[in-house]
C-alpha positions as a Markdown table, in Angstrom:
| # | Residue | x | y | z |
|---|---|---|---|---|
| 1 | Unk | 66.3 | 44.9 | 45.6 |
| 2 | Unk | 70.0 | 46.6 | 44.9 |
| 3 | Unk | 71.7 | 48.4 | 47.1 |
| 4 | Unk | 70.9 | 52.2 | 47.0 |
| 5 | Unk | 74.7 | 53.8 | 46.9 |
| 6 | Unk | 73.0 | 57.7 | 46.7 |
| 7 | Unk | 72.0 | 57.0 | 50.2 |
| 8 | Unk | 74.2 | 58.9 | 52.0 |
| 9 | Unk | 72.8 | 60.5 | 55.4 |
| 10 | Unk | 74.8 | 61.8 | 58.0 |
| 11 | Unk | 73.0 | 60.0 | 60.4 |
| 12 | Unk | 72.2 | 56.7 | 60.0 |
| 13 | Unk | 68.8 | 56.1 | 62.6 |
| 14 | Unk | 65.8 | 55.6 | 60.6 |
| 15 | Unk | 62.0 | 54.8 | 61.8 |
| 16 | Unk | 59.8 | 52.5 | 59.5 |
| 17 | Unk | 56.2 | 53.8 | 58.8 |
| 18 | Unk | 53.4 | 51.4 | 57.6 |
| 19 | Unk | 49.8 | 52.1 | 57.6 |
| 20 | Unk | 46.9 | 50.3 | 56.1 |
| 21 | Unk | 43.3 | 51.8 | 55.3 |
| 22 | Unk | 40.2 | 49.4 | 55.3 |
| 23 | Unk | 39.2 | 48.5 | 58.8 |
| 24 | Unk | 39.2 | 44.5 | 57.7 |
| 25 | Unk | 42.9 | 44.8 | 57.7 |
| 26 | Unk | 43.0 | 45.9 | 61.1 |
| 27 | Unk | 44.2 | 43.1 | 63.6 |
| 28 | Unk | 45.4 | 40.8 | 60.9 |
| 29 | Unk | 48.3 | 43.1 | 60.1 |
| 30 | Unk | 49.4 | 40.6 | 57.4 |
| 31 | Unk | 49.4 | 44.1 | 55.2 |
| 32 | Unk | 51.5 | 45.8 | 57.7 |
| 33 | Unk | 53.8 | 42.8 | 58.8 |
| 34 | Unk | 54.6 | 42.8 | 55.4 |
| 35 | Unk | 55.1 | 46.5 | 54.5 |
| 36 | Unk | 57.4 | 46.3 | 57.3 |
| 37 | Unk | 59.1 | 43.3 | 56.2 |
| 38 | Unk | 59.1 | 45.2 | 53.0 |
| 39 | Unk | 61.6 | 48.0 | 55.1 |
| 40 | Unk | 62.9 | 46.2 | 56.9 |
| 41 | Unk | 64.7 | 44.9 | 54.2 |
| 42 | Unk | 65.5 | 47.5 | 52.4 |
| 43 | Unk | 67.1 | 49.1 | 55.5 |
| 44 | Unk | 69.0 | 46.4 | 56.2 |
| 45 | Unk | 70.5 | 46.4 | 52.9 |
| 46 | Unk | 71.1 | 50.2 | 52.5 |
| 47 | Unk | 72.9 | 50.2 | 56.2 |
| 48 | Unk | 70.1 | 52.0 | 58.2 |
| 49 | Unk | 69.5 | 51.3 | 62.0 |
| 50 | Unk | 66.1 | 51.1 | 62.5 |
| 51 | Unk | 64.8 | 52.8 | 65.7 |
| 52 | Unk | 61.3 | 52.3 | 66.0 |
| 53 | Unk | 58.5 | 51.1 | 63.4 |
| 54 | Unk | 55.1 | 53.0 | 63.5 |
| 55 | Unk | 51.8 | 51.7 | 62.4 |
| 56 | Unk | 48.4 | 53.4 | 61.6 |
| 57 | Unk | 45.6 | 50.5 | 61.5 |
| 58 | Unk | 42.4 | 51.2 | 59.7 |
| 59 | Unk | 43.1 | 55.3 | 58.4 |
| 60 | Unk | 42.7 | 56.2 | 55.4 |
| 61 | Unk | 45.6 | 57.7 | 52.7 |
| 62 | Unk | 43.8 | 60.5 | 52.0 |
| 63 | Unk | 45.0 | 62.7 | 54.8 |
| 64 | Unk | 48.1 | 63.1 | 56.9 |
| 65 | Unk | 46.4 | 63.0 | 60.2 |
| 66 | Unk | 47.3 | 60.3 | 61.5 |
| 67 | Unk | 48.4 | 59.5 | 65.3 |
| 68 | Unk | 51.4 | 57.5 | 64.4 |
| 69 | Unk | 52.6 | 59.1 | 61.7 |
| 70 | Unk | 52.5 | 62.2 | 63.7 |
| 71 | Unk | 54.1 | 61.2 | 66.5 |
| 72 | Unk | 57.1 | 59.6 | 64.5 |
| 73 | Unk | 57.5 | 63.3 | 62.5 |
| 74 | Unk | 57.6 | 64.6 | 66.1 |
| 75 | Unk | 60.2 | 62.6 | 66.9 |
| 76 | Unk | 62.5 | 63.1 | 63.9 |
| 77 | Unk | 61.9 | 66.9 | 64.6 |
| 78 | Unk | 63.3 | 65.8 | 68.1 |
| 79 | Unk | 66.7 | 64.3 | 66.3 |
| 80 | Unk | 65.8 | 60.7 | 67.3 |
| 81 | Unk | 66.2 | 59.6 | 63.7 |
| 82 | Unk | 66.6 | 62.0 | 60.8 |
| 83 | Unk | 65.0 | 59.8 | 58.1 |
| 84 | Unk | 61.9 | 57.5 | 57.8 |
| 85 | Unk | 61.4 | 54.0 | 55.0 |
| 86 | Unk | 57.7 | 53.2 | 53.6 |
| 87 | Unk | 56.8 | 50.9 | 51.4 |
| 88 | Unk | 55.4 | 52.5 | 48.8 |
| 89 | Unk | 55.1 | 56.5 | 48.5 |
| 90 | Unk | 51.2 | 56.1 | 49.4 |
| 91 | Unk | 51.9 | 54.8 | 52.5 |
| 92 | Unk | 52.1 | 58.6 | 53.4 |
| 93 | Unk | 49.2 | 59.5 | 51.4 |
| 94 | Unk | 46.9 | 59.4 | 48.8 |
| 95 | Unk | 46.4 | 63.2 | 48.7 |
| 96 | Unk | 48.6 | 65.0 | 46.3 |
| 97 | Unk | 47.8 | 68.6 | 47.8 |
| 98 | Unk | 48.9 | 67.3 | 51.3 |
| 99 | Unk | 52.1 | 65.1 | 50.2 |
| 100 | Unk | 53.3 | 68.2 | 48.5 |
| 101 | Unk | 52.7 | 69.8 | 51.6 |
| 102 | Unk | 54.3 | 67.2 | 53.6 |
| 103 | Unk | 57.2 | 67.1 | 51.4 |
| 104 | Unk | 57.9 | 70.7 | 51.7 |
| 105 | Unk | 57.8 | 70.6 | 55.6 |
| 106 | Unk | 60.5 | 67.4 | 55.6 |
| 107 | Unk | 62.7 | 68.9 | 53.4 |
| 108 | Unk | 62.6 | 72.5 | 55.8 |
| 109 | Unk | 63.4 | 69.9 | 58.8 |
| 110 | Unk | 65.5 | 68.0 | 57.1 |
| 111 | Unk | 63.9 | 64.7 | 57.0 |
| 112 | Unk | 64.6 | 62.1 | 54.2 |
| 113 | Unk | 61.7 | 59.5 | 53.6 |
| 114 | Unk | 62.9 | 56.7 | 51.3 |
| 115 | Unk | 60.3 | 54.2 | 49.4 |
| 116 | Unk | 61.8 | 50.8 | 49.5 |
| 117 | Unk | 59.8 | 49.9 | 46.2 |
| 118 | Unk | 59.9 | 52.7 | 44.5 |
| 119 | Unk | 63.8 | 53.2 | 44.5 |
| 120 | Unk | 64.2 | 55.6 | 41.7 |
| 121 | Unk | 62.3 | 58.4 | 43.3 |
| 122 | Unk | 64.5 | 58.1 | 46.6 |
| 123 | Unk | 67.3 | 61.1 | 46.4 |
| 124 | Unk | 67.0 | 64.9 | 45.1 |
| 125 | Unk | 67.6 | 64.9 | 41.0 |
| 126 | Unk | 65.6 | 66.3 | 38.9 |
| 127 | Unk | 64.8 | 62.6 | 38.0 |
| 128 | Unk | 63.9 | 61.6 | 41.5 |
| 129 | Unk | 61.6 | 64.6 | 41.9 |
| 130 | Unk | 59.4 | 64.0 | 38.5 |
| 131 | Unk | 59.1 | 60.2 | 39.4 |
| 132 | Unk | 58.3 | 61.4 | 43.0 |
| 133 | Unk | 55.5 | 63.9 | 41.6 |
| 134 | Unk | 54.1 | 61.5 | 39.2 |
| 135 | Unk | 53.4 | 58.3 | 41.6 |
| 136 | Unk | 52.1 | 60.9 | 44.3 |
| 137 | Unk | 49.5 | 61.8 | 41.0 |
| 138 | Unk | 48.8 | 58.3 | 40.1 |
| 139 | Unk | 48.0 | 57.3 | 43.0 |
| 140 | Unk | 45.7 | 60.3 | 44.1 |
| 141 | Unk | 43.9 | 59.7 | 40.6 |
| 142 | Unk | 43.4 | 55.5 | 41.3 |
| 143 | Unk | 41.9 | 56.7 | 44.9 |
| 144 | Unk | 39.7 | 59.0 | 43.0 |
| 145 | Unk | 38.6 | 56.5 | 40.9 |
| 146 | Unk | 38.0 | 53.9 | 43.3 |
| 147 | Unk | 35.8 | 56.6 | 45.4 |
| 148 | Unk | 34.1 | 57.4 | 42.1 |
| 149 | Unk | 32.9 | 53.3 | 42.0 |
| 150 | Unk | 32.2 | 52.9 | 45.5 |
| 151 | Unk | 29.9 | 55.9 | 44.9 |
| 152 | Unk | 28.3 | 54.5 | 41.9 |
| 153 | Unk | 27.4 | 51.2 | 43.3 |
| 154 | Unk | 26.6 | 52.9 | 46.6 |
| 155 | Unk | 23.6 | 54.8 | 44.8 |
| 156 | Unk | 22.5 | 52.0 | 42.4 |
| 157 | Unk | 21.3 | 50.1 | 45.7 |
């Protein structure tokens, strides 16, 4: 993983975000421990001071109403960190309406989220924002198609 040199916040303080949706995951937290790892990392290398990690066990990515991710938004909104690291960009969701959403409301508070896989969508180019849009579509359409499966073999039994 390079070093991202268009990071350039004023402040520093970032919070970590991990979340994991299939209730087998929960209490193993090898998915999470690693997303975090994952961030971890990528803070470390990018020179950001991590000031609290928040997990969401077992919740789905197709809404953003979850009780960890709200409460860490709440507290950028308070100015204890003005930026947050996931993963992957469907770590916030799965739902394209409500990440458009979401990313509108960030970017009135002036909260960065970075994705420490998905580097060339972090920043505000033109560039950034198309490869932003399009994973945010990709992965809404592989959720919808793995719905669409479950569904089928759901009514086939």
């Amino acid at each position: 993983m390079k070093k991202d040199s268009s990071l350039k916040p004023v402040n520093r303080k970032c919070f970590i975000y991990a979340r994991t949706a299939c209730k087998e995951q929960v209490g193993v937290d090898k998915p999470i421990e690693r997303q975090i790892r994952i961030c971890s990392d990528y803070a470390k290398k990018n020179n950001f001071q991590v000031v609290k990690i928040y997990k969401d066990s077992g919740i789905s990515g197709n809404s953003t109403y979850r009780p960890k991710l709200t409460r860490m938004l709440d507290r950028c909104k308070m100015g204890k960190a003005n930026s947050f690291i996931v993963s992957s960009i469907d770590r916030i969701t799965r739902n394209s309406d409500e990440y458009f959403e979401l990313r509108k409301y960030l970017a009135k508070m002036g909260i960065r989220y970075y994705s420490a896989t998905e580097e060339m969508r972090n920043g505000d180019s033109p560039e950034a924002q198309l490869s932003d849009a399009f994973l945010v579509l990709m992965r809404t359409y592989e959720m919808q198609l793995r719905n669409r499966k479950r569904l089928k073999i759901k009514n086939s039994n």
